[in-house]
Backbone atoms as SQL, in Angstrom:
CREATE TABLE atoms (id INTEGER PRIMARY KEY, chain TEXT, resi INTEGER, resn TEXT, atom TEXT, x REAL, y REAL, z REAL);
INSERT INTO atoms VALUES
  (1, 'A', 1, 'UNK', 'N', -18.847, -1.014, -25.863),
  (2, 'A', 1, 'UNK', 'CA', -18.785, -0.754, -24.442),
  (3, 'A', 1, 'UNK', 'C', -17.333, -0.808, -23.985),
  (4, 'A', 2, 'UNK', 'N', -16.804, 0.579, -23.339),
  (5, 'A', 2, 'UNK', 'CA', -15.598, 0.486, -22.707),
  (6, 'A', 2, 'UNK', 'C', -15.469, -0.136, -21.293),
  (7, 'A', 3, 'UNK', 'N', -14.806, -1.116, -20.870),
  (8, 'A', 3, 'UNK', 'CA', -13.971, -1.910, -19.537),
  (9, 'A', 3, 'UNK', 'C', -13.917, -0.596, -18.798),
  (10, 'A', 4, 'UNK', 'N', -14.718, -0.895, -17.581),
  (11, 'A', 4, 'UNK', 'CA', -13.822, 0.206, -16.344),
  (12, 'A', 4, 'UNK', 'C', -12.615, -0.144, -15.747),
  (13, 'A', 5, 'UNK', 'N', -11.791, 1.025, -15.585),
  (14, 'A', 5, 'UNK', 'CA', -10.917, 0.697, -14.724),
  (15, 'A', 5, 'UNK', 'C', -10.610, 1.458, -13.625),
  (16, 'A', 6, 'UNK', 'N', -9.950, 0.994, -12.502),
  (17, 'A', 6, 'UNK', 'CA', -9.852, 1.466, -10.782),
  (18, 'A', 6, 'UNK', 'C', -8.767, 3.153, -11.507),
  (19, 'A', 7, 'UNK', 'N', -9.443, 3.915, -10.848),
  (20, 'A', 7, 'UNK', 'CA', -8.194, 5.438, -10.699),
  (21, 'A', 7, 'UNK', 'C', -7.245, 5.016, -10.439),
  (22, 'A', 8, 'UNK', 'N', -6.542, 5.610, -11.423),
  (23, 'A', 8, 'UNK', 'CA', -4.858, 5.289, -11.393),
  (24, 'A', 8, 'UNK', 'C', -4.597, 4.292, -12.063),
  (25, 'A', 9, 'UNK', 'N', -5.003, 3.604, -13.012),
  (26, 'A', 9, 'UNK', 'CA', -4.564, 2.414, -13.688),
  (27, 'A', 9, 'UNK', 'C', -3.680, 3.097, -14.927),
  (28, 'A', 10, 'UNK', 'N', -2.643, 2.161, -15.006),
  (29, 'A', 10, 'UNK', 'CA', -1.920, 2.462, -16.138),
  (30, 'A', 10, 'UNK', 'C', -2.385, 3.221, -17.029),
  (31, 'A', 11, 'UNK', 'N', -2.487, 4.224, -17.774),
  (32, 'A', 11, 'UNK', 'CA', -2.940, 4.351, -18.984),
  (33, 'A', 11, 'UNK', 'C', -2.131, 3.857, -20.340),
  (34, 'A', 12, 'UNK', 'N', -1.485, 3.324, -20.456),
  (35, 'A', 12, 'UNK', 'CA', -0.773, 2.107, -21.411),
  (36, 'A', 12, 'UNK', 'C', -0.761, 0.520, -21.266),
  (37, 'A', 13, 'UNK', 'N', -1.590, 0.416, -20.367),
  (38, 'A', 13, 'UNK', 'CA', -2.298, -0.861, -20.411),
  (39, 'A', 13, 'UNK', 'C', -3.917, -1.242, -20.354),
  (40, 'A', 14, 'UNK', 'N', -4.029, -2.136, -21.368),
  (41, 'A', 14, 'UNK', 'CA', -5.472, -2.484, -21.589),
  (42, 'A', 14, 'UNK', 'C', -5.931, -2.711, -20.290),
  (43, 'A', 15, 'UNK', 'N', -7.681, -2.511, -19.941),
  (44, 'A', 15, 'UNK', 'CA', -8.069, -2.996, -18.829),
  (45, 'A', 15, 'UNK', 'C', -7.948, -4.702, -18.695),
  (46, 'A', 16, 'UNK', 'N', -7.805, -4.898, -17.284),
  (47, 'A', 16, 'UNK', 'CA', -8.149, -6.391, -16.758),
  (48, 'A', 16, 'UNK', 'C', -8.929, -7.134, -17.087),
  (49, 'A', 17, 'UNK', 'N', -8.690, -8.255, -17.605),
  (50, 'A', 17, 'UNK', 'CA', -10.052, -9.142, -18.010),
  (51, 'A', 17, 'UNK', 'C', -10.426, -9.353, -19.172),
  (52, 'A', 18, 'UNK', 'N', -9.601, -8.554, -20.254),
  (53, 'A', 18, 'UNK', 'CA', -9.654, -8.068, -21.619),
  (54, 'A', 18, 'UNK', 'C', -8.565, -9.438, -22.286),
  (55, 'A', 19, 'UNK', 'N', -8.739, -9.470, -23.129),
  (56, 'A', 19, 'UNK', 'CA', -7.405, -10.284, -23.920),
  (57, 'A', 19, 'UNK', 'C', -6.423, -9.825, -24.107),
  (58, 'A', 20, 'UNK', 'N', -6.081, -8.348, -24.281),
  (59, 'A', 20, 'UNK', 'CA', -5.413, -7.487, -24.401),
  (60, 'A', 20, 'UNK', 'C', -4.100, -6.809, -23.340),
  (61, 'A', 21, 'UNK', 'N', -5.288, -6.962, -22.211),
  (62, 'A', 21, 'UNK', 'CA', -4.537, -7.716, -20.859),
  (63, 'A', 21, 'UNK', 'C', -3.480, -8.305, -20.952),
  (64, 'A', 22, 'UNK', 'N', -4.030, -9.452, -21.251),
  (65, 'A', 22, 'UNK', 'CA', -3.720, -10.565, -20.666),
  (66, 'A', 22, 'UNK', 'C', -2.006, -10.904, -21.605),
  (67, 'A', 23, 'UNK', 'N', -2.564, -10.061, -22.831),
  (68, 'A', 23, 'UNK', 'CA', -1.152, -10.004, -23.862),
  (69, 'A', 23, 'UNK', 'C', -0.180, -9.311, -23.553),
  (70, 'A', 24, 'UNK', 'N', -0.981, -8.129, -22.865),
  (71, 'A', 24, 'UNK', 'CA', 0.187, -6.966, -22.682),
  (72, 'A', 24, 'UNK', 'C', 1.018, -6.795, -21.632),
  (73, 'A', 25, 'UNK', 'N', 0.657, -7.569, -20.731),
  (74, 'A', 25, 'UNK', 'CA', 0.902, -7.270, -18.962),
  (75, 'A', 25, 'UNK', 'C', 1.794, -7.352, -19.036),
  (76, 'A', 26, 'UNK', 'N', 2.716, -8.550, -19.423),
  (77, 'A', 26, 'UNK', 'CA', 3.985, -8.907, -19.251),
  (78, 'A', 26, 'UNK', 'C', 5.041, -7.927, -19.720),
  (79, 'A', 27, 'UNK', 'N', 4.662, -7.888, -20.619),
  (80, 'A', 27, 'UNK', 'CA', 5.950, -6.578, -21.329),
  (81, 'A', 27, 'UNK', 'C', 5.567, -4.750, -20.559),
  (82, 'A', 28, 'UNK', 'N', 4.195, -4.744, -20.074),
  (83, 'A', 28, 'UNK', 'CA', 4.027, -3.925, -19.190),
  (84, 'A', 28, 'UNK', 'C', 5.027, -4.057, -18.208),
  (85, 'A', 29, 'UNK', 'N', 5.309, -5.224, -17.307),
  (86, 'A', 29, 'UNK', 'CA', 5.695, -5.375, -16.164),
  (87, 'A', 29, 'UNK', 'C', 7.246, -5.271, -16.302),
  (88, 'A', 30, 'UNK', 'N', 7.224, -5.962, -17.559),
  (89, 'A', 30, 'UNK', 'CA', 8.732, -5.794, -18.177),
  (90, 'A', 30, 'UNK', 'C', 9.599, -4.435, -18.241),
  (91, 'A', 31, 'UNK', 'N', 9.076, -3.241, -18.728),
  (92, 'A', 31, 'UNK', 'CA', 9.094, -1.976, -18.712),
  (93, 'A', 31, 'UNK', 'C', 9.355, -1.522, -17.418),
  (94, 'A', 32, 'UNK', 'N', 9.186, -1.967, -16.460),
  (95, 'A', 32, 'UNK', 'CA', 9.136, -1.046, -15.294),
  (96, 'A', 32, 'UNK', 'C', 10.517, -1.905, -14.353),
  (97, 'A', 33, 'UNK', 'N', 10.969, -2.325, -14.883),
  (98, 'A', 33, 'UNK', 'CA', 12.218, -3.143, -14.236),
  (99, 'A', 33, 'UNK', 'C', 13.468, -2.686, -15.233),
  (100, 'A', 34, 'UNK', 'N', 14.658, -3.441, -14.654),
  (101, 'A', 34, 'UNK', 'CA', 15.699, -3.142, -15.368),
  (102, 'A', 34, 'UNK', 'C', 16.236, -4.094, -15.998),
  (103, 'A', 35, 'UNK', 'N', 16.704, -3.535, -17.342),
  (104, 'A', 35, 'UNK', 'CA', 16.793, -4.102, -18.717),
  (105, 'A', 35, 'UNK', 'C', 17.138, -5.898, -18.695),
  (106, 'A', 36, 'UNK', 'N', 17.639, -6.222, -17.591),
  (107, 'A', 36, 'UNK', 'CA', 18.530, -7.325, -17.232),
  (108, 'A', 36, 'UNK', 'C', 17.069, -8.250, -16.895),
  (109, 'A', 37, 'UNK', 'N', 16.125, -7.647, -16.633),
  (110, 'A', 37, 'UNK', 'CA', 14.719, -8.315, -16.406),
  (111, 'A', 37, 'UNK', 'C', 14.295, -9.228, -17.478),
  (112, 'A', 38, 'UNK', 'N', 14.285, -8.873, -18.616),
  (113, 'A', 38, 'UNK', 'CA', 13.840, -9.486, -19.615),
  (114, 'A', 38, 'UNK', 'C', 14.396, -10.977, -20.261),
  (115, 'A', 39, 'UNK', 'N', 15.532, -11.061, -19.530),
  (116, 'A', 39, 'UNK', 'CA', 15.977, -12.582, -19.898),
  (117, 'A', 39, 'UNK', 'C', 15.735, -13.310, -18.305),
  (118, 'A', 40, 'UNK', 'N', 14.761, -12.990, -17.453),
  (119, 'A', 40, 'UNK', 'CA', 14.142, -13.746, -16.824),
  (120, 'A', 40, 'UNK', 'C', 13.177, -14.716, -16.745),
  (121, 'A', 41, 'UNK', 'N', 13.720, -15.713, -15.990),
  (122, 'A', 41, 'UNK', 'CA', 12.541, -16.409, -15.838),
  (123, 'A', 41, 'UNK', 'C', 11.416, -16.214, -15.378),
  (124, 'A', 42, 'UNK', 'N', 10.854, -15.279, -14.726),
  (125, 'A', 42, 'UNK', 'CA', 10.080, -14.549, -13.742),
  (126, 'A', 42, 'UNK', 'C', 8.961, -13.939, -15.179),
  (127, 'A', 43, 'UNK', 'N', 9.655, -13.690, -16.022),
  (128, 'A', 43, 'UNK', 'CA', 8.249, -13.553, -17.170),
  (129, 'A', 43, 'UNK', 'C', 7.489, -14.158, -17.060),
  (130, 'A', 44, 'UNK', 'N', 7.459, -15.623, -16.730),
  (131, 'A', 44, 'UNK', 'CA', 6.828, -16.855, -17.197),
  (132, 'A', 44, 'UNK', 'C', 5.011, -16.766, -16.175),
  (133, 'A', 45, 'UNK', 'N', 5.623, -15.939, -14.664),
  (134, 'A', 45, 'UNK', 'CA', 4.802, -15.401, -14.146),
  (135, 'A', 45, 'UNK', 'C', 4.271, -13.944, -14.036),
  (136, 'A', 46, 'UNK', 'N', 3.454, -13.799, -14.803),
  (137, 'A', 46, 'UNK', 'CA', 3.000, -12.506, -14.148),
  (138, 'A', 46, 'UNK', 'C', 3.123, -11.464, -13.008),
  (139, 'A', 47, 'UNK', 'N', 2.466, -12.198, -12.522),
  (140, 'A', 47, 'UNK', 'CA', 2.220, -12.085, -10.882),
  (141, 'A', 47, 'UNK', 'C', 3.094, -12.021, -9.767),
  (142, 'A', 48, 'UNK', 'N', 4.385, -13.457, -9.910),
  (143, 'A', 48, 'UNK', 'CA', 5.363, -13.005, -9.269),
  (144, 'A', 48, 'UNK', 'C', 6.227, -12.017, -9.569),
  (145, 'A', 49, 'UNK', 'N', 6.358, -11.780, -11.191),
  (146, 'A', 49, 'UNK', 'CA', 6.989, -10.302, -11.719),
  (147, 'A', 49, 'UNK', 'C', 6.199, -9.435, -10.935),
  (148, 'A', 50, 'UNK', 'N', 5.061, -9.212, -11.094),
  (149, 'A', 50, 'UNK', 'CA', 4.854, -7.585, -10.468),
  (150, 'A', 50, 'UNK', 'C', 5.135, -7.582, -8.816),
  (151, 'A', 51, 'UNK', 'N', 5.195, -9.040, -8.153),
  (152, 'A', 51, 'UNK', 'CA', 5.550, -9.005, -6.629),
  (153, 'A', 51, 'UNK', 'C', 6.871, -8.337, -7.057),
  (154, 'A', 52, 'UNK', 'N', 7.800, -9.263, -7.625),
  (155, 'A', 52, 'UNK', 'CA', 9.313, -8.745, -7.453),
  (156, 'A', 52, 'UNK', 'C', 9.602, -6.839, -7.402),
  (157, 'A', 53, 'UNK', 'N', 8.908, -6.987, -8.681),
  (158, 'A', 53, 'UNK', 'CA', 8.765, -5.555, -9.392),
  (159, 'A', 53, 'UNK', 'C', 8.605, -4.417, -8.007),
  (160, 'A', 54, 'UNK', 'N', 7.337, -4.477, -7.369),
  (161, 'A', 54, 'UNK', 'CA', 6.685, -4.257, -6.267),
  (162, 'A', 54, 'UNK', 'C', 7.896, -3.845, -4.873),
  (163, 'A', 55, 'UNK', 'N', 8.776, -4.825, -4.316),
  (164, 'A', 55, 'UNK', 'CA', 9.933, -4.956, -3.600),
  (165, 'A', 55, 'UNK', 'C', 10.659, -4.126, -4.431),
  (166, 'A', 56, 'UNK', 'N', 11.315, -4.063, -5.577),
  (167, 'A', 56, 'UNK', 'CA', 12.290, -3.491, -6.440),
  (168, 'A', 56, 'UNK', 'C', 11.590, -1.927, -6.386),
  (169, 'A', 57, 'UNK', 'N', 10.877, -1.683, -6.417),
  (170, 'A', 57, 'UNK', 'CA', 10.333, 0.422, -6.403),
  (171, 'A', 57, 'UNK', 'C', 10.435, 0.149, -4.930),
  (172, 'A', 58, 'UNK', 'N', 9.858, -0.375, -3.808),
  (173, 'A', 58, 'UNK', 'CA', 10.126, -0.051, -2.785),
  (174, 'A', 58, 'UNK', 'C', 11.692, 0.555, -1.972),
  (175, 'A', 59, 'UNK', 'N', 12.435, -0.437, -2.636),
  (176, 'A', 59, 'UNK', 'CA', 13.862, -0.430, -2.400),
  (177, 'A', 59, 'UNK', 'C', 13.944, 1.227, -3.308),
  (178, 'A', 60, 'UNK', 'N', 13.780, 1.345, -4.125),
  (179, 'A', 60, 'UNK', 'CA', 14.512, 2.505, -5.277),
  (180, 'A', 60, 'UNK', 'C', 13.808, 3.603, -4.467),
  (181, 'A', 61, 'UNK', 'N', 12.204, 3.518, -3.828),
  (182, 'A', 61, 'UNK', 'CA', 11.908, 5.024, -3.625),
  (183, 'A', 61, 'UNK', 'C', 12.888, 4.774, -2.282),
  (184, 'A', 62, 'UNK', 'N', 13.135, 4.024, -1.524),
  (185, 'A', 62, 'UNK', 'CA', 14.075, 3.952, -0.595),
  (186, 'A', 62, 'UNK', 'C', 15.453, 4.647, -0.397),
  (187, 'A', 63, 'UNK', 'N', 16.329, 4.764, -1.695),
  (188, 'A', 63, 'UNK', 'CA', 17.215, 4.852, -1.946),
  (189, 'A', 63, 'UNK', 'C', 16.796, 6.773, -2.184),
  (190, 'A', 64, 'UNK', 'N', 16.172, 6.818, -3.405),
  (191, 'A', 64, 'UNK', 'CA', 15.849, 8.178, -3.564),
  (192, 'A', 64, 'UNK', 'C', 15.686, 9.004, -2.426),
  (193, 'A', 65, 'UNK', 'N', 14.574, 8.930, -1.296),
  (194, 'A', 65, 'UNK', 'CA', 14.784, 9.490, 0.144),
  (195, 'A', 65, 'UNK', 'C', 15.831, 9.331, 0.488),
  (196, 'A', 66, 'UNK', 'N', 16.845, 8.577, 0.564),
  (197, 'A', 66, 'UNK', 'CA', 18.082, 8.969, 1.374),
  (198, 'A', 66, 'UNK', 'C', 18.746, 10.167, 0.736),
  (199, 'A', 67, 'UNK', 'N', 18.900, 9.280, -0.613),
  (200, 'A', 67, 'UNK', 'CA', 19.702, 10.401, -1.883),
  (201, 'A', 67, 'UNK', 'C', 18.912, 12.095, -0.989),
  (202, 'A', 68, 'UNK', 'N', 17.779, 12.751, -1.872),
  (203, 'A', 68, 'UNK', 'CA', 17.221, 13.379, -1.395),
  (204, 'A', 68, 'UNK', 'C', 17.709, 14.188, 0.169),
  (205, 'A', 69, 'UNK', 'N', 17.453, 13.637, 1.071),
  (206, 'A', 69, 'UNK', 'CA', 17.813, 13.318, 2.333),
  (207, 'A', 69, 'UNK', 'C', 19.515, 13.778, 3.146),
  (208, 'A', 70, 'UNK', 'N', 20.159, 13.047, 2.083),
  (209, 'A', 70, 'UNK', 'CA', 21.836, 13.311, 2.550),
  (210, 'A', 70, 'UNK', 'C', 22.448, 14.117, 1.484),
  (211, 'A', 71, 'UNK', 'N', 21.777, 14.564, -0.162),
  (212, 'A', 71, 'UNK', 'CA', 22.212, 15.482, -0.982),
  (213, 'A', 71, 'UNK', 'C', 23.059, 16.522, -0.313),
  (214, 'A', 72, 'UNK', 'N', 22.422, 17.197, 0.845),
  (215, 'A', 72, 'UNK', 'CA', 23.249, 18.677, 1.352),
  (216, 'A', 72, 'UNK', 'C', 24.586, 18.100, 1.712),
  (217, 'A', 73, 'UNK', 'N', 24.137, 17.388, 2.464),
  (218, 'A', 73, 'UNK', 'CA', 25.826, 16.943, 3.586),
  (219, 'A', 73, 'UNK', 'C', 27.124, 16.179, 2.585),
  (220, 'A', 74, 'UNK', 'N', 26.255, 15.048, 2.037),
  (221, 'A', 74, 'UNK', 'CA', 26.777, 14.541, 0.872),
  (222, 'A', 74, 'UNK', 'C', 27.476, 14.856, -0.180),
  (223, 'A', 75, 'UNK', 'N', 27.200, 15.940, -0.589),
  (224, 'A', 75, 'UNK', 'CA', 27.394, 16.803, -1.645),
  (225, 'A', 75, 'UNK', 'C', 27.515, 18.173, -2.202),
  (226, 'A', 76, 'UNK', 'N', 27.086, 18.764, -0.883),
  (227, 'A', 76, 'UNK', 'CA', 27.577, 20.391, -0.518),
  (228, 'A', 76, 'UNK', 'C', 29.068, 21.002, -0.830),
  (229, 'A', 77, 'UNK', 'N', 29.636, 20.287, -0.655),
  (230, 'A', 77, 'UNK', 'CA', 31.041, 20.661, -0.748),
  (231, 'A', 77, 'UNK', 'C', 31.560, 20.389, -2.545),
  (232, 'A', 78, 'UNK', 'N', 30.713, 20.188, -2.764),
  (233, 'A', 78, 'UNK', 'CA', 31.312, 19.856, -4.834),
  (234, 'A', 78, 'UNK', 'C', 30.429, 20.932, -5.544),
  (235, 'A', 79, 'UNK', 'N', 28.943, 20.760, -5.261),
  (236, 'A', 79, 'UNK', 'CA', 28.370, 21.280, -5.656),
  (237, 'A', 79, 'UNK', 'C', 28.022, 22.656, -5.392),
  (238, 'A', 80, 'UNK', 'N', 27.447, 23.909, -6.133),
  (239, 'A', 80, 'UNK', 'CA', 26.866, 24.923, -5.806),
  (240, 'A', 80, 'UNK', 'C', 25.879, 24.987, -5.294),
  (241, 'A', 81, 'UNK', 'N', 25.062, 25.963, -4.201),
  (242, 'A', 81, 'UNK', 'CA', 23.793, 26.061, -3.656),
  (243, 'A', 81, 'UNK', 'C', 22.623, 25.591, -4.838),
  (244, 'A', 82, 'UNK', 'N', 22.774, 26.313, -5.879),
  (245, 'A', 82, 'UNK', 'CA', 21.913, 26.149, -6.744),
  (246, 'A', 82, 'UNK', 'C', 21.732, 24.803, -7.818),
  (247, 'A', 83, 'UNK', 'N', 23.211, 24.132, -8.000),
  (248, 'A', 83, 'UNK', 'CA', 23.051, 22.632, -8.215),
  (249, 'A', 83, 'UNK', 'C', 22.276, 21.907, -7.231),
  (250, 'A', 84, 'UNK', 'N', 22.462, 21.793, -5.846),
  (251, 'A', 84, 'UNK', 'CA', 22.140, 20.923, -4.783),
  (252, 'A', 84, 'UNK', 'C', 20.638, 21.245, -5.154),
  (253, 'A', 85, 'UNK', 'N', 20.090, 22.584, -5.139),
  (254, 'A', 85, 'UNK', 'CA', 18.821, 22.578, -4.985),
  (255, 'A', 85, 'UNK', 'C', 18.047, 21.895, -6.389),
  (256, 'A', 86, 'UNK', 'N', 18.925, 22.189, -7.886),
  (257, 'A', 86, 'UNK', 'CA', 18.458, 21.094, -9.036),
  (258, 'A', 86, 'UNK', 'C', 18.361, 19.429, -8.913),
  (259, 'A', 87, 'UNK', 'N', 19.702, 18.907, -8.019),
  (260, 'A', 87, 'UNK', 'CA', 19.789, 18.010, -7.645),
  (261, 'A', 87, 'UNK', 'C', 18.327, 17.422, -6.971),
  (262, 'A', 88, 'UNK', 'N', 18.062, 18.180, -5.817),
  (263, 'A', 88, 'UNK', 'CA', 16.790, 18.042, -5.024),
  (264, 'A', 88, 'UNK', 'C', 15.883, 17.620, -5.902),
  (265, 'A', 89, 'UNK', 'N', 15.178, 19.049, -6.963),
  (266, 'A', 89, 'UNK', 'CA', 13.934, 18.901, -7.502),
  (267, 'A', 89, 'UNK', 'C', 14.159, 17.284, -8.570),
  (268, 'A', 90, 'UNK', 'N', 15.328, 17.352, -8.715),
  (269, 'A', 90, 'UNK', 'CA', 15.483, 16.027, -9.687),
  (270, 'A', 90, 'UNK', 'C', 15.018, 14.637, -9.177),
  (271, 'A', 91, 'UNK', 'N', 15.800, 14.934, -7.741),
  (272, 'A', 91, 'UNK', 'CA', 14.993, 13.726, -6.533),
  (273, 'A', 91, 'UNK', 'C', 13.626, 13.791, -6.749),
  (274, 'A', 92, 'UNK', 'N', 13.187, 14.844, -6.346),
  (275, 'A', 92, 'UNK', 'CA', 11.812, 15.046, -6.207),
  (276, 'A', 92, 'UNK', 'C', 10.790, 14.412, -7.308),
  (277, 'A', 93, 'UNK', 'N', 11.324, 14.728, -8.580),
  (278, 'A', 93, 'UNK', 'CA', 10.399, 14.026, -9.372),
  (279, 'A', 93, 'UNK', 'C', 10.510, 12.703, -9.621),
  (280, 'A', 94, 'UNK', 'N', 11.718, 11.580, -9.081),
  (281, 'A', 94, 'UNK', 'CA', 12.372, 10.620, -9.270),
  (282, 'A', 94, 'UNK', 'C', 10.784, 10.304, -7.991),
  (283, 'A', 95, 'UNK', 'N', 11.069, 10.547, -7.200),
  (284, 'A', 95, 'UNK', 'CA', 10.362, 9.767, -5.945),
  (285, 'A', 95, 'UNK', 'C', 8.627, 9.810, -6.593),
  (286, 'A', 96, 'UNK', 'N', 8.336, 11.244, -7.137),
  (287, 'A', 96, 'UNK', 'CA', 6.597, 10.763, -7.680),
  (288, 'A', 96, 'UNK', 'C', 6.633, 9.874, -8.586),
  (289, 'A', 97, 'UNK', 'N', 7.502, 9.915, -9.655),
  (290, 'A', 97, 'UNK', 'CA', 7.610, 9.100, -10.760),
  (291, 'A', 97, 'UNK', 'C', 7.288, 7.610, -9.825),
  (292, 'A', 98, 'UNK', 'N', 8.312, 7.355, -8.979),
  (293, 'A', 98, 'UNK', 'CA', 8.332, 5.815, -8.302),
  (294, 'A', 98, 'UNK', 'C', 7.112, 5.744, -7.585),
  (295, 'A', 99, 'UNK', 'N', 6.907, 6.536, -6.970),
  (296, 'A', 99, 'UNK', 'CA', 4.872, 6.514, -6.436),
  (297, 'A', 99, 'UNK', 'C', 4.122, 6.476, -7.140),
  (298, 'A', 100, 'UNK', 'N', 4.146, 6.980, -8.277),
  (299, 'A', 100, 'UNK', 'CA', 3.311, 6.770, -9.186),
  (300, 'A', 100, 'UNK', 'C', 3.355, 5.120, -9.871),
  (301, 'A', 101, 'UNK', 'N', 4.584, 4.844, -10.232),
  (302, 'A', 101, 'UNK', 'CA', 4.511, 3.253, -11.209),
  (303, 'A', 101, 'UNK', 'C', 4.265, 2.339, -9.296),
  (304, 'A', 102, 'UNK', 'N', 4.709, 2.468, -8.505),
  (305, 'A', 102, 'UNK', 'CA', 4.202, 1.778, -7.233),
  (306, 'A', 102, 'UNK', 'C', 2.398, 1.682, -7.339),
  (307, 'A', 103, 'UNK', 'N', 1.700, 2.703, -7.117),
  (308, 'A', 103, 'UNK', 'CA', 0.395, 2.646, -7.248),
  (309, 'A', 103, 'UNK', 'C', 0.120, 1.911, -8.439),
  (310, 'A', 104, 'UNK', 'N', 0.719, 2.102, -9.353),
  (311, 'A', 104, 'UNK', 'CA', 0.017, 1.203, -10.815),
  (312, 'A', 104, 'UNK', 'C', 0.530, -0.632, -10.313),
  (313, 'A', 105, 'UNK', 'N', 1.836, -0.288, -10.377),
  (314, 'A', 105, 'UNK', 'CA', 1.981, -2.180, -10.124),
  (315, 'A', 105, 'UNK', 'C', 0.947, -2.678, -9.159),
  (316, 'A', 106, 'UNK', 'N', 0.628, -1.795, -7.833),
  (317, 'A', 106, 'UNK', 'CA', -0.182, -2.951, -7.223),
  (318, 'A', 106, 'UNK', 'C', -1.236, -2.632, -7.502),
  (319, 'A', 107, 'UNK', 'N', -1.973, -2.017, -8.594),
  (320, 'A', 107, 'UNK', 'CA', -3.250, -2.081, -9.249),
  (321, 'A', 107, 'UNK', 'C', -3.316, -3.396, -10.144),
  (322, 'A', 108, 'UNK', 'N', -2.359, -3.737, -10.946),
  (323, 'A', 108, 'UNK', 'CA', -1.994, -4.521, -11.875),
  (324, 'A', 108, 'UNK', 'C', -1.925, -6.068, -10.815),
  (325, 'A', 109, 'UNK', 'N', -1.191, -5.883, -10.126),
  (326, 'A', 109, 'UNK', 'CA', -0.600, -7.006, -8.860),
  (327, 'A', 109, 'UNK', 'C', -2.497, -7.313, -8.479),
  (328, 'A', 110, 'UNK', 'N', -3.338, -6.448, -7.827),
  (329, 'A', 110, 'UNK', 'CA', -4.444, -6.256, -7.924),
  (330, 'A', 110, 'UNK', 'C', -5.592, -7.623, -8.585),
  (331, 'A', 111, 'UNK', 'N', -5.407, -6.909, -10.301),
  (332, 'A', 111, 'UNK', 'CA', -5.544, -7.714, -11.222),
  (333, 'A', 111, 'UNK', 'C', -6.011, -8.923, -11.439),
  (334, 'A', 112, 'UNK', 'N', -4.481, -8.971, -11.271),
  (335, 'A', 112, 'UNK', 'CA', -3.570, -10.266, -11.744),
  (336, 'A', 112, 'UNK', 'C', -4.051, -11.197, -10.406),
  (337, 'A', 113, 'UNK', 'N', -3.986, -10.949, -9.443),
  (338, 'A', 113, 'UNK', 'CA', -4.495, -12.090, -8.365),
  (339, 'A', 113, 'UNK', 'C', -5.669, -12.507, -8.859),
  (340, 'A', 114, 'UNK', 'N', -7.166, -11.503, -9.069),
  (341, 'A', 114, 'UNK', 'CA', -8.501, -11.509, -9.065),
  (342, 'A', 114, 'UNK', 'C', -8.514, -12.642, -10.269),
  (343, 'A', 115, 'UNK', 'N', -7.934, -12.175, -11.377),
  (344, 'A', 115, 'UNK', 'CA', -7.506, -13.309, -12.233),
  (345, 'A', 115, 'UNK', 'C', -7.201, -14.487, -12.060),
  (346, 'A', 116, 'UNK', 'N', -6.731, -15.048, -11.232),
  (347, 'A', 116, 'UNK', 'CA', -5.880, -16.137, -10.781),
  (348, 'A', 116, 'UNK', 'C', -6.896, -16.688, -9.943),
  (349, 'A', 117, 'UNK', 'N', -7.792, -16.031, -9.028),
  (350, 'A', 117, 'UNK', 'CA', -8.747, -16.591, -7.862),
  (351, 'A', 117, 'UNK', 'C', -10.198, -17.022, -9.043),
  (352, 'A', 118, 'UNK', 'N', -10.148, -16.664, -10.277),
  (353, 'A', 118, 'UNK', 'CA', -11.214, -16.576, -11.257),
  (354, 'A', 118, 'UNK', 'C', -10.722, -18.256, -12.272),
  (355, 'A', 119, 'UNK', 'N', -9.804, -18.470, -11.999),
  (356, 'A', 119, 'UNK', 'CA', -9.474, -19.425, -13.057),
  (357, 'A', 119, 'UNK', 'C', -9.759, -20.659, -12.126),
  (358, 'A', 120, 'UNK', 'N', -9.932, -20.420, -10.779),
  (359, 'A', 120, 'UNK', 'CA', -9.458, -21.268, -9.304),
  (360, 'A', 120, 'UNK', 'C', -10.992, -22.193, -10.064);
């Protein structure tokens, strides 16, 4: 019998509730941060990793909309019409990419609480 899981769940992480889970999450959560993450203490929690994590894509799709956003004005003058507009689509997939791992962390964030209210 296969574990259900909610639409949109990672597909490189085992479902919730699994042992597999429970092994993998961390280096899941690990993955989606920057490299400097991994000699954190914040491993030690799950949960507050994927909060941090969570704030950290907020800030980045943040940044990307501006990028995005001020590319023309910003950068019109270096670049060609047709760079600016590569530039763009490059944004563009930068920002689903970050909507996309956003929806998964707080599936995971999700989780990881239900977990935590289960051990209570």
């Amino acid at each position: 019998m296969t574990a259900r899981v909610p639409v949109g769940w990672p597909r490189d992480l085992p479902p919730a509730g699994t042992d597999e889970f429970t092994a993998k999450v961390t280096g899941w959560l690990l993955d989606r941060g920057p490299a400097d993450l991994r000699a954190s203490t914040l491993r030690q929690w799950p949960l507050a990793l994927a909060r941090y994590l969570g704030h950290l894509i907020e800030a980045e799709l943040a940044g990307t909309r501006t990028a995005y956003a001020t590319a023309r004005v910003e950068l019109g003058s270096v670049l060609a019409p047709d760079e600016l507009t590569s530039v763009q689509r490059a944004l563009e997939a930068e920002g689903a990419r970050l909507l996309q791992v956003k929806r998964e962390l707080s599936l995971v964030e999700q989780a990881l609480r239900a977990g935590i209210r289960e051990e209570l």
